[in-house]
C-alpha positions in Angstrom: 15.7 -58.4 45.9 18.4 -56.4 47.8 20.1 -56.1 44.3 17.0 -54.6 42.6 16.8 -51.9 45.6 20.4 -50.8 45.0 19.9 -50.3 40.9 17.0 -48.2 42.0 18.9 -46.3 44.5 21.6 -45.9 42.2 19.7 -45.1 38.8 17.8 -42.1 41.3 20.9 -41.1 42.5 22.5 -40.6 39.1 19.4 -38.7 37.9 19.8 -36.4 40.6 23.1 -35.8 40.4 23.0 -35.2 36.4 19.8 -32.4 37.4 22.1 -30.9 40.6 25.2 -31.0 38.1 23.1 -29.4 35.3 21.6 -26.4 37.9 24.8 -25.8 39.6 26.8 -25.6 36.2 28.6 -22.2 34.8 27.8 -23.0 31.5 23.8 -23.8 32.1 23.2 -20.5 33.8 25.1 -18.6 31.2 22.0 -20.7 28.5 19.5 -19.4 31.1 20.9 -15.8 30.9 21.3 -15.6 27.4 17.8 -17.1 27.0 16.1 -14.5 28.9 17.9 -11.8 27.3 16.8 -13.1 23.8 13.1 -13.3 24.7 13.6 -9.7 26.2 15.0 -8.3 23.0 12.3 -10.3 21.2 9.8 -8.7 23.5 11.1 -5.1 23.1 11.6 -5.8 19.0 7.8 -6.7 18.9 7.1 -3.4 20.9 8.9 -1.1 18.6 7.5 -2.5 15.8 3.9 -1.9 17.3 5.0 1.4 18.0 6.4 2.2 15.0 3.1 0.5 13.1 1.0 3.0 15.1 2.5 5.8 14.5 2.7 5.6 10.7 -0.7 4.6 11.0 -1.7 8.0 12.9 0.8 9.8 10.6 -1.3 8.5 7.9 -4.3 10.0 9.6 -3.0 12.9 10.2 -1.7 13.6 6.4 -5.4 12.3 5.4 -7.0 15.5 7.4 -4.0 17.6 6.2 -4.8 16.7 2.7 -9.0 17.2 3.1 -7.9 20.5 4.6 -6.0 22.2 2.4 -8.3 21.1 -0.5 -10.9 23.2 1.5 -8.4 25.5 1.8 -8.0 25.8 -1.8 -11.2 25.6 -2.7 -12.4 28.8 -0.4 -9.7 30.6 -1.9 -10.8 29.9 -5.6 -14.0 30.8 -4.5 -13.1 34.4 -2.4 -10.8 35.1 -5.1 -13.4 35.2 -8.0 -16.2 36.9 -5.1 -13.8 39.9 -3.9 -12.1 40.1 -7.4 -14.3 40.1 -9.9 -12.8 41.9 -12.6 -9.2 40.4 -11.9 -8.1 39.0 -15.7 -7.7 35.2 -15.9 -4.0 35.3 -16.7 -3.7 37.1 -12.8 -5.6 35.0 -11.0 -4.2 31.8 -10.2 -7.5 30.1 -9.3 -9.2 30.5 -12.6 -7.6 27.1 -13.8 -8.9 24.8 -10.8 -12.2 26.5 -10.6 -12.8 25.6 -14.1 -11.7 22.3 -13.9 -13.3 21.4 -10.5 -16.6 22.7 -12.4 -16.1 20.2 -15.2 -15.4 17.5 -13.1 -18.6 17.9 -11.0 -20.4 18.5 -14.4 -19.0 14.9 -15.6 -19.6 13.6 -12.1 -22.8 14.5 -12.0 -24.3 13.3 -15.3 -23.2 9.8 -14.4 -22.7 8.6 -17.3 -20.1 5.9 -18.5 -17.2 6.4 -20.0 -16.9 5.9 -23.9 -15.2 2.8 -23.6 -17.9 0.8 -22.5 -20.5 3.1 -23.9 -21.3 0.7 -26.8 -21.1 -3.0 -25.9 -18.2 -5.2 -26.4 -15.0 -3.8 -28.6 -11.9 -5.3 -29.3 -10.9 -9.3 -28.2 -14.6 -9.8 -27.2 -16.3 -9.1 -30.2 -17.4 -11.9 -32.2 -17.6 -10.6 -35.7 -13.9 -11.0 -37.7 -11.7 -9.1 -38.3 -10.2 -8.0 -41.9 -6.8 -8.6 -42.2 -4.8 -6.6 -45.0 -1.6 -8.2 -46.1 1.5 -5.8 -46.3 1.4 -5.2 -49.9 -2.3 -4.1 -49.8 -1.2 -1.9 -47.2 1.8 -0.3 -49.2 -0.6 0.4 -52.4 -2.6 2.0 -50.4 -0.6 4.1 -48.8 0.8 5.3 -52.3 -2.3 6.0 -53.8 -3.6 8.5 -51.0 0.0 10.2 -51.5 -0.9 10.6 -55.2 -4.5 11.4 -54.5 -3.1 14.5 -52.2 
């Protein structure tokens, strides 16, 4: 029994040696330090990137509004320049292009209809009739007679 109480006392003293030892050690507060500088330049990594993720984000914004604004811009100059010069010749006034165009555009726009491509059911791989396939010599002929023919 007196042996069993001094592997005990011995097996706790060596553990608490090894944790005093491992506290008291150079080399394991040196870890400690560089550990907390890592998770600080981790920390302020993760905060510039915030940052900089915010401000392209408002930057973004911002070009948005710049971009809605000079189309306005734009468009009330078109607009004044036709109103206060009305007899100004289309070669002089450098609106006359984007006026017409913005006028087609809204024409298109508003009829709503769909564009040609789709206008008349399915073309090209999805349609299920077949297709007429002209061999190379057919298409050689044929090319030589509409030169003779013109």
């Amino acid at each position: 029994m007196p042996w069993i109480y001094a592997i005990i006392g011995l097996l706790v003293g060596a553990i608490v040696g090894i944790v005093i030892s491992r506290l008291t050690t150079p080399q394991y507060k040196k870890q400690k330090e560089t550990q907390k500088e890592l998770e600080s330049a981790r920390f302020s990594l993760e905060q510039q990137r915030q940052e900089l993720a915010d401000h392209f984000a408002q930057t973004a914004e911002m070009l948005d509004v710049l971009g809605k604004d000079y189309t306005k811009l734009y468009q009330h100059m078109a607009k004044t320049s036709s109103e206060l010069l009305p007899n100004l010749p289309e070669q002089d006034n450098p609106f006359i292009k984007r006026i017409t165009q913005q006028n087609d555009n809204a024409s298109v726009s508003e009829t709503g209809l769909q564009p040609k491509d789709y206008a008349s059911g399915a073309t090209g791989l999805l349609r299920e009739e077949e297709k007429e396939v002209i061999k190379a010599p057919q298409v050689v002929e044929a090319e030589i007679t509409q030169a003779k023919a013109s």
